[in-house]
C-alpha positions in Angstrom: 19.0 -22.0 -12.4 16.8 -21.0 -15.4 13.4 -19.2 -15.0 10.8 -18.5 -17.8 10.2 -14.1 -18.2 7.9 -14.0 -20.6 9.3 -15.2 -23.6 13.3 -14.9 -22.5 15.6 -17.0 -20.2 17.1 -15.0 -17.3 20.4 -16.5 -15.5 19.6 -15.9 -11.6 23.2 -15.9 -10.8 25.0 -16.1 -7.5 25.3 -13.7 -5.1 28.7 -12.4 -4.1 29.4 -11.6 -0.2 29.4 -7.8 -0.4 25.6 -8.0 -2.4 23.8 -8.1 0.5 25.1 -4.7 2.0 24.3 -2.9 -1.0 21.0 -4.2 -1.9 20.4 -3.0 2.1 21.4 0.3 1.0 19.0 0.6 -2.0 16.5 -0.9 0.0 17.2 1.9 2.6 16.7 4.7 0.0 13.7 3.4 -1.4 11.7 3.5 2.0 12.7 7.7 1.5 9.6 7.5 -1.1 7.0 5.6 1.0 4.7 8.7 1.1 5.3 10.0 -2.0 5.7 8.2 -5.1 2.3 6.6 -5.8 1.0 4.8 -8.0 4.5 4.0 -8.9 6.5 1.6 -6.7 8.8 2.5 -4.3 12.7 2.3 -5.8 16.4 2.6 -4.7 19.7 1.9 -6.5 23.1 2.5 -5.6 26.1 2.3 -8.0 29.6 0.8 -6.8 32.8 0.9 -9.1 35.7 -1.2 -7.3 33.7 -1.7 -3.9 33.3 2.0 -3.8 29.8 3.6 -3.8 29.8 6.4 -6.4 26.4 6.8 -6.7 22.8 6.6 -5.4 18.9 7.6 -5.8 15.3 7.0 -5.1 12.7 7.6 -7.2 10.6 10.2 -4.9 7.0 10.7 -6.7 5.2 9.8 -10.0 6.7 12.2 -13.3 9.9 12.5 -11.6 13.0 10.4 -12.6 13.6 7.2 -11.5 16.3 5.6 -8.7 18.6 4.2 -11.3 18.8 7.5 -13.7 19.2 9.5 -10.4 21.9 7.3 -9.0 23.8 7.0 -12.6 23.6 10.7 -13.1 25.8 11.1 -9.0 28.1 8.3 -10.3 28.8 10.0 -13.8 32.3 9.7 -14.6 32.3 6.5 -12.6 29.7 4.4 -14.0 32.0 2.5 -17.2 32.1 -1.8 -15.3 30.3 -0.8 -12.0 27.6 -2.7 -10.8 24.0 -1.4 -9.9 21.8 -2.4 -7.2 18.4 -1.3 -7.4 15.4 -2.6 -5.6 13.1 -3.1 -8.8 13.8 -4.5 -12.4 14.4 -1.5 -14.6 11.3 -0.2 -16.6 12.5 -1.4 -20.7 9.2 1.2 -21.4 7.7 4.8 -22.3 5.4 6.0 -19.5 6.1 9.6 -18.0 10.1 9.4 -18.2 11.8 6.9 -20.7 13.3 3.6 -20.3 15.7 3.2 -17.3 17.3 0.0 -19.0 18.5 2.5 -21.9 20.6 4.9 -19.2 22.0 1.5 -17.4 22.6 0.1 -20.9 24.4 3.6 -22.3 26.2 3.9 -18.8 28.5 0.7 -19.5 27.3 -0.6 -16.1 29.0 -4.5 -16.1 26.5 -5.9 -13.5 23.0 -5.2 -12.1 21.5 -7.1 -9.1 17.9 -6.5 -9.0 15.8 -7.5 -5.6 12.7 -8.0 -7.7 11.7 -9.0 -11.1 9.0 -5.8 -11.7 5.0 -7.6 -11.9 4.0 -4.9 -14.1 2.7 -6.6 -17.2 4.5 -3.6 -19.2 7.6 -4.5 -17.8 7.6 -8.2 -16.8 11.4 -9.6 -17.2 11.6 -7.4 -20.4 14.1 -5.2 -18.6 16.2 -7.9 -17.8 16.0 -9.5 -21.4 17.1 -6.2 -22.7 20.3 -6.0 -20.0 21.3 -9.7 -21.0 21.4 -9.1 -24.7 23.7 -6.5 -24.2 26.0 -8.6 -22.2 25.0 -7.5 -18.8 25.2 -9.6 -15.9 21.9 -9.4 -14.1 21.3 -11.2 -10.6 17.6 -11.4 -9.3 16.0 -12.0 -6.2 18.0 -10.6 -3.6 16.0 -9.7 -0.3 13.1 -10.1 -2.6 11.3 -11.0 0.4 12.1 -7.4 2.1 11.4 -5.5 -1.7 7.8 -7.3 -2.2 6.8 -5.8 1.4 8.1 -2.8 1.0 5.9 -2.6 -2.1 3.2 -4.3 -0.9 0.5 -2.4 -2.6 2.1 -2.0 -5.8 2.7 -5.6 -6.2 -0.7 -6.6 -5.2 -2.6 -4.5 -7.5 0.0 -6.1 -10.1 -0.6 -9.6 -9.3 -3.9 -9.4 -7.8 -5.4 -6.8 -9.5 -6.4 -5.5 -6.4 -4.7 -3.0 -3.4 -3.5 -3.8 -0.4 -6.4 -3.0 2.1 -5.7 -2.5 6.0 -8.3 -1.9 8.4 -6.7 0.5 11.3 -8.8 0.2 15.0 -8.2 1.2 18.4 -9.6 -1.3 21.4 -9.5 -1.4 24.5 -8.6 -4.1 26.9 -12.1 -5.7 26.2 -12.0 -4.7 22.9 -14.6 -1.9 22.7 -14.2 1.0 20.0 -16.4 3.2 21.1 -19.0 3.9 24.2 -22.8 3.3 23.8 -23.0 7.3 23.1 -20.7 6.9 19.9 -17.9 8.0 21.7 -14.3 7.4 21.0 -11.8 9.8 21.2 -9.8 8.9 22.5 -9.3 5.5 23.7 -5.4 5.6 22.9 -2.9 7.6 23.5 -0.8 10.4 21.7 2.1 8.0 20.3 -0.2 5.5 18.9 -2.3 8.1 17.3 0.7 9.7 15.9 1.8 6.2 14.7 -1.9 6.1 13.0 -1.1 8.7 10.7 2.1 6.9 9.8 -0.3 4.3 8.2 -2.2 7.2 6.9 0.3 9.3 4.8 1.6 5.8 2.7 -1.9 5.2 2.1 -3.4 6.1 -1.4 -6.7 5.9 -0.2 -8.4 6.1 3.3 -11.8 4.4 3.4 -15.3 4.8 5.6 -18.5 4.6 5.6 -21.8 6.7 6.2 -22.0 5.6 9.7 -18.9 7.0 10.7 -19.3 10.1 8.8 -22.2 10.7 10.2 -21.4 9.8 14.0 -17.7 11.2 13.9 -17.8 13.8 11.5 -13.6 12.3 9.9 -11.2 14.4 8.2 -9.2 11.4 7.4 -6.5 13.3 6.4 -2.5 13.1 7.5 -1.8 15.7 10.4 0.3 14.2 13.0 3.3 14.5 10.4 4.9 16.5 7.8 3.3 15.0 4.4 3.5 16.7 1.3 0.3 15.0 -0.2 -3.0 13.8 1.3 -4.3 10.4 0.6 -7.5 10.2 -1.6 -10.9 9.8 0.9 -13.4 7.1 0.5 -16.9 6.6 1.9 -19.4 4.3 1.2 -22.8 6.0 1.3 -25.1 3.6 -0.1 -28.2 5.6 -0.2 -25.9 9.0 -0.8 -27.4 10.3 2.4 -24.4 11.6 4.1 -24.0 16.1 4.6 -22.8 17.3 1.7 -20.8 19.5 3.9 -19.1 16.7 5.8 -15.6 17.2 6.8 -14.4 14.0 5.0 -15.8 16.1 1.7 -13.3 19.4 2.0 -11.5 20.1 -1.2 -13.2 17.6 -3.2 -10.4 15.4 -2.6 -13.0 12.6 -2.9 -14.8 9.5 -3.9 -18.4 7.6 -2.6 -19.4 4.6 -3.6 -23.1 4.2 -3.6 -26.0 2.1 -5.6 -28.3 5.3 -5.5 -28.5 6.2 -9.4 -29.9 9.5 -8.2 -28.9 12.3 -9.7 -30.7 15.0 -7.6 -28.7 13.5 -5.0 -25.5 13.1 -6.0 -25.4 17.0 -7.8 -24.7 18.8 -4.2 -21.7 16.3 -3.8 -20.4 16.4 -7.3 -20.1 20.7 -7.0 -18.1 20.1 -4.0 -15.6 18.7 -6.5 -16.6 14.8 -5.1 -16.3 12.0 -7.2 -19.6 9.6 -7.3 -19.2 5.9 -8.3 -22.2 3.5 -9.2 -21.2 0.1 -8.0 -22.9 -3.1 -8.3 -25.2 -4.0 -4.9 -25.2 -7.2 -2.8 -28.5 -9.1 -1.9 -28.8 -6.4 0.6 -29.2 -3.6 -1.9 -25.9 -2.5 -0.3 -22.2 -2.0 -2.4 -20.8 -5.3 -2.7 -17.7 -6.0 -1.6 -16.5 -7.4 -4.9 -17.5 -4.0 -6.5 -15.8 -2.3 -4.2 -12.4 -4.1 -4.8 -12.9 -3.5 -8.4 -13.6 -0.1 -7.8 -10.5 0.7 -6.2 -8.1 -1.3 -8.5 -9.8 1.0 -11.2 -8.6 3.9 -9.4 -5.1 2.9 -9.4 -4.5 2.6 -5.6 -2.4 0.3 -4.1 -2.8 0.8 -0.6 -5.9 1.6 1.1 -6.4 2.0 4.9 -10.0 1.5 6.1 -11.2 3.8 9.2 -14.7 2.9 10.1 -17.0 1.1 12.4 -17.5 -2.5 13.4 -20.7 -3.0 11.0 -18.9 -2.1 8.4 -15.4 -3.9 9.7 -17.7 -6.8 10.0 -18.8 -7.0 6.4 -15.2 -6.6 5.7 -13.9 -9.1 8.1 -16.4 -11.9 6.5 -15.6 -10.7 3.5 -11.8 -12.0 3.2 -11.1 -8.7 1.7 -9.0 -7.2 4.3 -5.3 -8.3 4.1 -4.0 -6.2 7.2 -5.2 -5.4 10.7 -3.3 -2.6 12.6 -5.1 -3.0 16.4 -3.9 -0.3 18.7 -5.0 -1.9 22.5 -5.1 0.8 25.4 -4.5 -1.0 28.9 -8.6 0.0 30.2 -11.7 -1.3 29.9 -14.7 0.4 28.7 -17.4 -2.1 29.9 -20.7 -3.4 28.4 -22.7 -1.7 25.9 -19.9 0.0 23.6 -19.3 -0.9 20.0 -16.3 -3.9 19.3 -14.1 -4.1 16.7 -16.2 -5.8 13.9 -20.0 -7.2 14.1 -20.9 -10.0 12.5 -22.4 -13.5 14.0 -23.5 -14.8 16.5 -21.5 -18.2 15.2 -23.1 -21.6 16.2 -19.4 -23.3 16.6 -15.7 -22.4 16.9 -15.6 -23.7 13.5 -16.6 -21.0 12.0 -14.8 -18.2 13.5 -12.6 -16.5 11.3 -8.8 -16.7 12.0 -6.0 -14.7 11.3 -2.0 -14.6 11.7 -0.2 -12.2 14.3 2.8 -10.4 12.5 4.1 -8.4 15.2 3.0 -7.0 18.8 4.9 -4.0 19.5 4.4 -1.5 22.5 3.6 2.6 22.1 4.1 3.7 25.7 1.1 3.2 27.0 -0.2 1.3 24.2 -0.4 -1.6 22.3 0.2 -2.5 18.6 -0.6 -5.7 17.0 -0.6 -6.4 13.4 -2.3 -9.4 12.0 -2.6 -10.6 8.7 -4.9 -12.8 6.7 -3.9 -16.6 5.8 -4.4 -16.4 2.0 -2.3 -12.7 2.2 0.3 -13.9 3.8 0.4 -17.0 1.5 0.5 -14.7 -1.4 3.0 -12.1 -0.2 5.3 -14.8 0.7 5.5 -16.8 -2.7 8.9 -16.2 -4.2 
């Protein structure tokens, strides 16, 4: 089969028996960077000479080399007709390390089998152009299914020119967040929680608004687990009337979106180190949603896990915006008066309630997890 990359033809060539276990492998290594290396994708390679494994690497954080020079450099010695599988089409450009295809090219590697042509536009089937001019056999799109949701945010903010955005709630049996007093920790349990900040350390961003700054006081930072980096924190404050001295604000580490042009009120945030953003407002005089999706594709993120309450879960939910929900469902029931899970409505017919797709329902103990998805995400993710 012949597929257009940019302006070259690529062979997509068949896959022999043993591929599969490799490509696993890589695919394996490259989960070892899920915290770590963003904004760069997540990568693995391994290197096999005469169905023996002589090398391997992940690339681990951004600056640092990449899986395919770290997995050539284990195998040197070895590398002269091996093949290598790596998870993501070489780069074939300069950005903080040099071109990967020039080590696979230099190496004498005979074959490469690539799980994903790479969507950045810098990169773009040019890598595999380069490898096919010098007489290197290049296979694409094995588990390319498994290597676009393991970089799920990269890709997006490739293709889509936006992140991947997950909205993370806990429920109960009849689905209240939080009691009438503002309550809410903790309706789950220890396991799920710990599971939370799972989510939380392979996010670039965790997002919330004033309400919940204001009500909960969030650190929104990654403490159930070892993580060597904390994901950037996001609050919308429209009328920048959240403290200051908010927890969510420690060590500047931190970004608002508002439509306050204020000055006077932005200065005490911005000498606490806090980034201020003026984004377009809806017909509300609120931050539109398309501003905000704009706002974080300009700051490079590719995942971003919402954390908030259900008015602003509501305006996302009706929105479209949010790709992912992660429900964790504790077996009790909180009874009437308690915030739900998003407000929005009330709707006239069925017809215009707003469905998604369950991806997985998975037990934590005592808890519940279900993952749902949005139709259109789902649609997009899967198109290979």
């Amino acid at each position: 089969m012949w597929m257009t990359l940019g302006m070259s033809f690529v062979t997509y060539s068949t896959n022999l028996p043993e591929d599969g276990v490799w490509m696993r492998q890589a695919l394996g290594l490259a989960q070892r960077g899920l915290h770590t290396t963003m904004p760069n994708p997540r990568v693995g390679a391994v290197v096999v000479n005469a169905g023996q494994k002589v090398g391997q690497g992940f690339h681990c954080r951004a600056g640092e080399a990449h899986a395919e020079v770290l997995a050539l450099r284990q195998a040197e010695g070895f590398t002269q007709g091996a093949t290598l599988y790596v998870t993501l089409e070489p780069c074939s450009h300069f950005g903080r390390t040099p071109p990967c295809v020039k080590s696979v090219i230099d190496a004498g590697i005979k074959r490469v089998v690539i799980a994903m042509q790479d969507p950045n536009p810098l990169v773009a089937g040019q890598g595999i152009a380069q490898l096919k001019s010098h007489g290197i056999s290049v296979t694409v799109g094995l588990e390319e299914r498994e290597a676009r949701e393991l970089n799920i945010g990269f890709v997006s903010r490739m293709e889509r020119q936006r992140p991947w955005i997950r909205s993370k709630v806990a429920i109960s049996m009849d689905a209240v967040s939080a009691l009438a007093t503002g309550q809410s920790q903790w309706i789950t349990h220890d396991l799920a929680r710990a599971d939370g900040h799972l989510w939380r350390a392979r996010s670039c961003a965790m997002l919330t608004g004033a309400g919940t700054v204001r009500v909960d006081n969030p650190r929104l930072t990654v403490r159930s687990i070892d993580s060597s980096r904390q994901p950037l924190r996001i609050v919308i404050d429209n009328q920048l009337d959240t403290d200051p001295h908010a927890q969510v604000y420690e060590e500047g580490h931190a970004v608002i979106f508002t439509v306050n042009p204020s000055r006077q009120l932005a200065q005490p945030f911005l000498e606490r180190g806090v980034r201020v953003m003026l984004l377009e407002p809806d017909l509300n005089g609120r931050v539109s949603m398309p501003a905000v999706t704009k706002a974080l594709h300009s700051l490079q993120l590719n995942e971003v896990l919402i954390e908030t309450g259900q008015r602003l879960n509501g305006v996302f939910l009706q929105s479209g915006l949010v790709d992912e929900w992660i429900c964790y469902v504790a077996p009790s029931f909180l009874g009437l008066g308690g915030a739900g899970l998003a407000q929005f409505g009330p709707l006239a017919d069925l017809t215009q309630r707003i469905d998604l797709k369950f991806v997985e329902v998975k037990p934590f103990k005592e808890d519940l997890r279900i993952i749902l998805r949005q139709p259109h995400s789902l649609e997009w993710l899967n198109r290979v």
